[in-house]
C-alpha positions in Angstrom: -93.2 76.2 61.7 -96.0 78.1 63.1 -95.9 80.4 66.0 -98.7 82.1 67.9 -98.4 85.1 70.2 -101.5 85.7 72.8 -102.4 88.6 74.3 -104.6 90.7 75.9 -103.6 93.9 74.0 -102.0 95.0 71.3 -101.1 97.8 68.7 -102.8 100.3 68.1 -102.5 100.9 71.9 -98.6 101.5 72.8 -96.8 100.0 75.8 -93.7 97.8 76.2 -95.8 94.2 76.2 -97.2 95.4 73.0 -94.0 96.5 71.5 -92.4 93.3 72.8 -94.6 91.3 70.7 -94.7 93.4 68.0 -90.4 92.7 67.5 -90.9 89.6 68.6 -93.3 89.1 65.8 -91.0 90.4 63.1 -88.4 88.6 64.1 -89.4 85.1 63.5 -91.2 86.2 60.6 -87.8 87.2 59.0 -85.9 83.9 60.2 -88.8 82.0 57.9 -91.5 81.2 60.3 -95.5 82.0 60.1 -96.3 84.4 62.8 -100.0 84.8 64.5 -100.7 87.3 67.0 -103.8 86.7 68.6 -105.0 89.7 70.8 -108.6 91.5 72.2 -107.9 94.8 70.9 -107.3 94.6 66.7 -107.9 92.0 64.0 -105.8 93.4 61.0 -102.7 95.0 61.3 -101.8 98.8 62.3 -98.1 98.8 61.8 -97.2 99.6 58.9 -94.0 96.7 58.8 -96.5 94.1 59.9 -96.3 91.3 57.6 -97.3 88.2 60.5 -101.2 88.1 60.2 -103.4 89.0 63.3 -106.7 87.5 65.2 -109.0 89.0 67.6 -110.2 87.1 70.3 -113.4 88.0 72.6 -112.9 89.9 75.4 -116.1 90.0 77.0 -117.5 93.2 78.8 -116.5 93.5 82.5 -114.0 90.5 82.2 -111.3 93.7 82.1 -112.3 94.5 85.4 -112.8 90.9 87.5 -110.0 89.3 85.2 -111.2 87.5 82.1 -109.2 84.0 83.3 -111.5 83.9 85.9 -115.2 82.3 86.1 -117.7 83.1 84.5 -115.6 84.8 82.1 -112.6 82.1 81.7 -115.1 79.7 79.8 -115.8 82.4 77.2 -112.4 83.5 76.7 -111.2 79.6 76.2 -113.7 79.4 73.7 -112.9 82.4 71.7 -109.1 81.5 71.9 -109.9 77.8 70.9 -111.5 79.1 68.2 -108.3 81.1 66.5 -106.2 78.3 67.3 -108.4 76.3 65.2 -108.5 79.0 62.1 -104.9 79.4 62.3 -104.0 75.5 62.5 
């Protein structure tokens, strides 16, 4: 089975969401399953124990700021997402 992880950050920046999904990651990779982490900050992995594979998605500039699920930006952001989904299917 396939699994895909979105969010907004990720390793190399540190925090609990990150390191949450970082476990979380390895985890299911370990009970057999094919791990994705799609995120807007890296597209290869950092970690040295990171064997699930990793995609970027666009973030675009000043979306951080007015929230990048709203409009204009949401449209962009679905886009870009759709987009990994479809690599990764």
């Amino acid at each position: 089975m396939k699994i895909t992880l979105v969010t907004s950050s990720f390793l190399p920046q540190v925090g609990g969401a990150e390191m949450v999904v970082h476990n979380l990651a390895l985890q299911w990779v370990r009970q057999g399953y094919q791990v994705c982490v799609i995120d807007g900050i890296a597209d290869k992995p950092v970690h040295p124990g990171a064997n699930y594979s990793i995609m970027k998605f666009l973030i675009p500039r000043g979306s951080t700021r007015f929230g990048y699920h709203r409009f204009p930006f949401s449209q962009l952001t679905e886009y870009s997402l759709t987009k990994c989904l479809d690599v990764y299917k």
